[in-house]
Backbone atoms as SQL, in Angstrom:
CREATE TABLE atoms (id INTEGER PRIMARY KEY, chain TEXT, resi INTEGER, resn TEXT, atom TEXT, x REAL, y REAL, z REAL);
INSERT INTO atoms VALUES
  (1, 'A', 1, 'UNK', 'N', 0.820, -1.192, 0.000),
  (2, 'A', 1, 'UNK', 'CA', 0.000, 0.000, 0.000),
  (3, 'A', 1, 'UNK', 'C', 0.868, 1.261, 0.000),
  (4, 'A', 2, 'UNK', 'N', 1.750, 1.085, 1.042),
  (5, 'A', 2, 'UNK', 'CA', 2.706, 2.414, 0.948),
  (6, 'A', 2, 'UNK', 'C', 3.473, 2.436, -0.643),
  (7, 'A', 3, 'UNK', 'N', 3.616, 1.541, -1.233),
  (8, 'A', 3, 'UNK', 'CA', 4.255, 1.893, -2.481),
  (9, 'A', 3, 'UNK', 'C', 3.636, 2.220, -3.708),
  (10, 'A', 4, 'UNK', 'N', 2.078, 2.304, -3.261),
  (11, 'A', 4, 'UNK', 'CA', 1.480, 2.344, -4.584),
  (12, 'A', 4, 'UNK', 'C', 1.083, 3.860, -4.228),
  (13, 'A', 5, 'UNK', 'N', 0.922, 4.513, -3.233),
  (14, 'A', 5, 'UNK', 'CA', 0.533, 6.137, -2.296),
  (15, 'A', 5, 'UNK', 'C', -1.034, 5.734, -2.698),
  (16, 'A', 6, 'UNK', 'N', -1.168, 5.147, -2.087),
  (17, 'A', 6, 'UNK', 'CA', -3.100, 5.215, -2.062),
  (18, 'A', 6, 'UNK', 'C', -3.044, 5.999, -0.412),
  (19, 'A', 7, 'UNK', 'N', -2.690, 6.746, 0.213),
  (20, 'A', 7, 'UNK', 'CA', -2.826, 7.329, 1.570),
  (21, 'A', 7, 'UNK', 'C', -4.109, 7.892, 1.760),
  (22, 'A', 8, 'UNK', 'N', -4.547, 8.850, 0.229),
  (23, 'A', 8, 'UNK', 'CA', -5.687, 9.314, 0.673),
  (24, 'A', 8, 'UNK', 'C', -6.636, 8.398, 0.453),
  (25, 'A', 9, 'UNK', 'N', -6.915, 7.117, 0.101),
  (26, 'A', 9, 'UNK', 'CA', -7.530, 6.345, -0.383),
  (27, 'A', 9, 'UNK', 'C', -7.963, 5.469, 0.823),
  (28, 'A', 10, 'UNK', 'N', -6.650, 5.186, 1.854),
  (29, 'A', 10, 'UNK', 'CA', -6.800, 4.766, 3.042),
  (30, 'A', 10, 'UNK', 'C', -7.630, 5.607, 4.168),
  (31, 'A', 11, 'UNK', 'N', -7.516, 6.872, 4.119),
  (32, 'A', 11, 'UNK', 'CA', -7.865, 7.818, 4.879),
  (33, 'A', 11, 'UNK', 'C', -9.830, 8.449, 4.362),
  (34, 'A', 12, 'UNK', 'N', -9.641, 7.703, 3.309),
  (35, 'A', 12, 'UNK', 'CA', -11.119, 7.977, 2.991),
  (36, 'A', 12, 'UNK', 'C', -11.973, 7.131, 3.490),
  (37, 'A', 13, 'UNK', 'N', -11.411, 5.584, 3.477),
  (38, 'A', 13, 'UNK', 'CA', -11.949, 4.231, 3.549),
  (39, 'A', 13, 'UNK', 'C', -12.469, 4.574, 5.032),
  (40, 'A', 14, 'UNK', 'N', -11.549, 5.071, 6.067),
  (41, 'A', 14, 'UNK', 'CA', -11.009, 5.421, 7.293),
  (42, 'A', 14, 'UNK', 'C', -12.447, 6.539, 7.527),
  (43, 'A', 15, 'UNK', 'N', -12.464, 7.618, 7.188),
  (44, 'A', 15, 'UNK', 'CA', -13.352, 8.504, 7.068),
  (45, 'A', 15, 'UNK', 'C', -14.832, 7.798, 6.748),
  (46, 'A', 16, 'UNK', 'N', -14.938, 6.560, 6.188),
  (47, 'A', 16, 'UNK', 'CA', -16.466, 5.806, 5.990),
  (48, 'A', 16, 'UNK', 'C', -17.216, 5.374, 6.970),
  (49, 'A', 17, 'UNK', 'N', -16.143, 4.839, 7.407),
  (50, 'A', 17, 'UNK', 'CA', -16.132, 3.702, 8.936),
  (51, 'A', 17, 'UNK', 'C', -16.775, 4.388, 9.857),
  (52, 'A', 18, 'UNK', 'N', -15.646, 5.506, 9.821),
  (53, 'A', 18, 'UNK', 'CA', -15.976, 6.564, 11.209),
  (54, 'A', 18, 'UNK', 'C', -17.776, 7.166, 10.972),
  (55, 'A', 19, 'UNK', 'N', -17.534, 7.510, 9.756),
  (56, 'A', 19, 'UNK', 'CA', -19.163, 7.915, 9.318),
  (57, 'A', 19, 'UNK', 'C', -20.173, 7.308, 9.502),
  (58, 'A', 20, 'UNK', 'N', -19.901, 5.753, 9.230),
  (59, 'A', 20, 'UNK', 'CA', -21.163, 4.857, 9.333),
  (60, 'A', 20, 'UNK', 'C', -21.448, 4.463, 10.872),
  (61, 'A', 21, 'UNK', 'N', -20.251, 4.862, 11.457),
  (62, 'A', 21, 'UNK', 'CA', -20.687, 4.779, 13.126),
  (63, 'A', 21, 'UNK', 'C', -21.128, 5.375, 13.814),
  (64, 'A', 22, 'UNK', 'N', -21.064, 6.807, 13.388),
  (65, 'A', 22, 'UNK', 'CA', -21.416, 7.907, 13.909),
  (66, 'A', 22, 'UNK', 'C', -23.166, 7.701, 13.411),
  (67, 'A', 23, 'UNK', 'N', -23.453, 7.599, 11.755),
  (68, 'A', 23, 'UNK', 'CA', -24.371, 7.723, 11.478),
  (69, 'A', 23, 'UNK', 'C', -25.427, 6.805, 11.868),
  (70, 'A', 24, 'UNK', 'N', -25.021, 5.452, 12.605),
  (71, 'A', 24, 'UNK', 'CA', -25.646, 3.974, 13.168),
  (72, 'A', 24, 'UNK', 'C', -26.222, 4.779, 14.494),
  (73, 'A', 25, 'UNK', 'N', -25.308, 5.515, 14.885),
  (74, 'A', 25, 'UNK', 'CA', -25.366, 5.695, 16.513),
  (75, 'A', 25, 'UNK', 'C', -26.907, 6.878, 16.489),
  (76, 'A', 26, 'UNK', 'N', -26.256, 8.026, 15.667),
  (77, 'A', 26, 'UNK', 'CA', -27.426, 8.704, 15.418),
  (78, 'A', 26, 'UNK', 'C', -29.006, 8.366, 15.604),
  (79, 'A', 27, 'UNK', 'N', -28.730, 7.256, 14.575),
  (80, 'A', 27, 'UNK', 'CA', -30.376, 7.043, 13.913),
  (81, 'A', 27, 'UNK', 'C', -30.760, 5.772, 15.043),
  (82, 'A', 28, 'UNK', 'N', -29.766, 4.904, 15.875),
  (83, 'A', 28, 'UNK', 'CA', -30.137, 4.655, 17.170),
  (84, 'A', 28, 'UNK', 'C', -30.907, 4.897, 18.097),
  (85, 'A', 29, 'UNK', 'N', -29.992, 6.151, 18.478),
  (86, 'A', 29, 'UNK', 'CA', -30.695, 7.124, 19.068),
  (87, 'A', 29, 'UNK', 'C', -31.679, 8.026, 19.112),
  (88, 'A', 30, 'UNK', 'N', -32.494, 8.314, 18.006),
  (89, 'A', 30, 'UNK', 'CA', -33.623, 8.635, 17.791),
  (90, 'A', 30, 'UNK', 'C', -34.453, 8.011, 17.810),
  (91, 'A', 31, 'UNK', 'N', -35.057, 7.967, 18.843),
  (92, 'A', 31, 'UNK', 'CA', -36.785, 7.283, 18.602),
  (93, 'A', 31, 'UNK', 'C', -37.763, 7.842, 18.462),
  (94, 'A', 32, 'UNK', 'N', -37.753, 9.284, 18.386),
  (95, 'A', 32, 'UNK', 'CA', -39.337, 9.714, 17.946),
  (96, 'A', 32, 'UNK', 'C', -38.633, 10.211, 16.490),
  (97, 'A', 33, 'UNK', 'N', -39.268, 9.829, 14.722),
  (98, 'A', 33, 'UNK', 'CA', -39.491, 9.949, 14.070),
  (99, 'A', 33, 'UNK', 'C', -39.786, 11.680, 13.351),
  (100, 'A', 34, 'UNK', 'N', -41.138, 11.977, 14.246),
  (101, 'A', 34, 'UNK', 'CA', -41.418, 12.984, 13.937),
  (102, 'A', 34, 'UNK', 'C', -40.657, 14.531, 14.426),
  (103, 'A', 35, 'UNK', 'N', -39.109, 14.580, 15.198),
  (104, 'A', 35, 'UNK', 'CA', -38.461, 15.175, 15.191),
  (105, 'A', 35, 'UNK', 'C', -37.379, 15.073, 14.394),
  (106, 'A', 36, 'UNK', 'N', -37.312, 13.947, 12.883),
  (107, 'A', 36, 'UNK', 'CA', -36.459, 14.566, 12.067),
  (108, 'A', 36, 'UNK', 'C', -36.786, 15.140, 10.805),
  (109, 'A', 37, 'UNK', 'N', -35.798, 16.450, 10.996),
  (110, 'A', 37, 'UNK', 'CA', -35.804, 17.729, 9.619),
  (111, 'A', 37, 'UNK', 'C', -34.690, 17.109, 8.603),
  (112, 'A', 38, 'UNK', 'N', -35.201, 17.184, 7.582),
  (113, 'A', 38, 'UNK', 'CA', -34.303, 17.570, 6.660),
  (114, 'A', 38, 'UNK', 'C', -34.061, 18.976, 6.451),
  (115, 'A', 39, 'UNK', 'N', -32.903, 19.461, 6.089),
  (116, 'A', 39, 'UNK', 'CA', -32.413, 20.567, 5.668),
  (117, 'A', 39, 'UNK', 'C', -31.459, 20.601, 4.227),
  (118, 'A', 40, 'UNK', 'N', -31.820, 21.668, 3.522),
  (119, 'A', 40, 'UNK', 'CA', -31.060, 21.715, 2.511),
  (120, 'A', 40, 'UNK', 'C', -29.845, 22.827, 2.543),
  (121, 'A', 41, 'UNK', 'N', -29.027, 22.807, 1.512),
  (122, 'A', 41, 'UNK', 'CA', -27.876, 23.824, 1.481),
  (123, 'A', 41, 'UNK', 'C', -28.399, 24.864, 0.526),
  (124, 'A', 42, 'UNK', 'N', -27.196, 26.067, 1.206),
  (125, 'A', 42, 'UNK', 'CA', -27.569, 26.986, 0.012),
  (126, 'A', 42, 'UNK', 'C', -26.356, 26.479, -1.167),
  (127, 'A', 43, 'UNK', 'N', -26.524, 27.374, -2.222),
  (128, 'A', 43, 'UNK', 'CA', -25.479, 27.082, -3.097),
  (129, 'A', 43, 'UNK', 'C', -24.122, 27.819, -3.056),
  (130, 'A', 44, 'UNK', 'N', -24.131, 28.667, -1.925),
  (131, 'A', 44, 'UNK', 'CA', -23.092, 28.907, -1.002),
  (132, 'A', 44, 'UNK', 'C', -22.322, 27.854, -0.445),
  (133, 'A', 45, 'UNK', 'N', -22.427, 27.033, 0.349),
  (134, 'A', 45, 'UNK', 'CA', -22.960, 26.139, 0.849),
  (135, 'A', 45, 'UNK', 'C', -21.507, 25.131, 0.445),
  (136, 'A', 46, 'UNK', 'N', -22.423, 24.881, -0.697),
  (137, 'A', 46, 'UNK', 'CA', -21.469, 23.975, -1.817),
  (138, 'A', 46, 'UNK', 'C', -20.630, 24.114, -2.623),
  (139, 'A', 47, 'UNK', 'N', -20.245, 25.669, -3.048),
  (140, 'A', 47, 'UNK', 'CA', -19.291, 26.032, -3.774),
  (141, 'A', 47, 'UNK', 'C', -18.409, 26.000, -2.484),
  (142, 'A', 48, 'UNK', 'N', -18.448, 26.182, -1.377),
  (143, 'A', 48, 'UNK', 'CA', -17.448, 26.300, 0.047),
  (144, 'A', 48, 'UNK', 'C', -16.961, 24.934, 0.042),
  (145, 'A', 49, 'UNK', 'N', -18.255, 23.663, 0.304),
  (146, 'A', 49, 'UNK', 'CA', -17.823, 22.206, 0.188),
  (147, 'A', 49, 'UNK', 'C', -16.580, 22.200, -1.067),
  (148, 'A', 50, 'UNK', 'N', -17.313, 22.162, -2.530),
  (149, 'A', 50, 'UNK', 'CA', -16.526, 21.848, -3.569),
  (150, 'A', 50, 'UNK', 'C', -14.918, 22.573, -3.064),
  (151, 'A', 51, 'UNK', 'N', -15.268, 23.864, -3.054),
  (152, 'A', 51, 'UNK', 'CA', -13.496, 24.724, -2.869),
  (153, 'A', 51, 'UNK', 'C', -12.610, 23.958, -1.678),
  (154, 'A', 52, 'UNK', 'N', -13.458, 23.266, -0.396),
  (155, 'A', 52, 'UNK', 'CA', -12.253, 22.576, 0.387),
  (156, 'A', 52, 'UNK', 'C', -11.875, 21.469, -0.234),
  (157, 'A', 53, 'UNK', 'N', -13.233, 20.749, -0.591),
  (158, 'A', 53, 'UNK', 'CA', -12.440, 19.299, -1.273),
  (159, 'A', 53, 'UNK', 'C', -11.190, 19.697, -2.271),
  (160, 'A', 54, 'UNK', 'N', -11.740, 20.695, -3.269),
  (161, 'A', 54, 'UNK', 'CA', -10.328, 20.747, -4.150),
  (162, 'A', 54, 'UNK', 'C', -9.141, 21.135, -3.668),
  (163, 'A', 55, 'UNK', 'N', -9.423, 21.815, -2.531),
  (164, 'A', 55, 'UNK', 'CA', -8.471, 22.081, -1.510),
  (165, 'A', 55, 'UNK', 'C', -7.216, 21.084, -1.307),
  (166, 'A', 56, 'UNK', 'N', -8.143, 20.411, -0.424),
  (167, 'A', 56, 'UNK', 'CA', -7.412, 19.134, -0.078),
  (168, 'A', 56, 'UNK', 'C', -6.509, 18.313, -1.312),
  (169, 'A', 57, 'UNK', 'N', -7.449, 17.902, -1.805),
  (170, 'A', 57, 'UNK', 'CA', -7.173, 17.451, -3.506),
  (171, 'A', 57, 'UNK', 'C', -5.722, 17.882, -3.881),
  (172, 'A', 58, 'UNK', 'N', -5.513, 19.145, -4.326),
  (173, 'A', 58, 'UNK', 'CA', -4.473, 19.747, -4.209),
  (174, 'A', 58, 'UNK', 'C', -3.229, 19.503, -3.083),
  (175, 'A', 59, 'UNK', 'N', -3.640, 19.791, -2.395),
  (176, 'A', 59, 'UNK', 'CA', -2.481, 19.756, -1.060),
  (177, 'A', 59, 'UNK', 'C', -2.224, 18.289, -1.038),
  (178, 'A', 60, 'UNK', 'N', -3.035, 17.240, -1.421),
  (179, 'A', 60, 'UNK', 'CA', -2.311, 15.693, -1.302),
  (180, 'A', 60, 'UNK', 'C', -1.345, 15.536, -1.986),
  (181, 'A', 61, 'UNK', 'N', -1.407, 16.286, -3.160),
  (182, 'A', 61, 'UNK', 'CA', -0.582, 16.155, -4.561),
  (183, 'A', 61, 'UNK', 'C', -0.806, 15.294, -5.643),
  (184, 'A', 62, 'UNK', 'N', -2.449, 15.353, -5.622),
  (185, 'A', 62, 'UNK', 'CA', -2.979, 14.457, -7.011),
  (186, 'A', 62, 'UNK', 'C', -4.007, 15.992, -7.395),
  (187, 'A', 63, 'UNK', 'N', -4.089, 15.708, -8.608),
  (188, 'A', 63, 'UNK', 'CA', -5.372, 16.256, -9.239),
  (189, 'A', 63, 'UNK', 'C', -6.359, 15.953, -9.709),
  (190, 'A', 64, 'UNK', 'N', -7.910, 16.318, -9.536),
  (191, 'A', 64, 'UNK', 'CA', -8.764, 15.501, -10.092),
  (192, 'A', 64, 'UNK', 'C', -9.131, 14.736, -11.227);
């Protein structure tokens, strides 16, 4: 693995895990239904998302 540089590849896999546990625990923990909102973004929002990811992107030293 270290010789092929999949690092961010590991660190994403890494970032799933953590997500799907967090997100298990969440929806666990909710038992009344009718207190969940969805919310949407502005398109502010997401040009901010998109600009860190490319961020990052950049700073690993791959390009999309």
């Amino acid at each position: 693995m270290y010789e092929a540089g999949l690092y961010m590849e590991s660190m994403l896999q890494i970032f799933y895990i953590i997500m799907g546990f967090y997100g298990w625990s969440q929806w666990n923990k909710s038992g009344d239904q009718a207190s969940f909102q969805v919310n949407r973004w502005s398109p502010l929002n997401h040009l901010i998302a998109i600009a860190v990811v490319l961020m990052l992107t950049f700073a690993s030293g791959t390009s999309p």
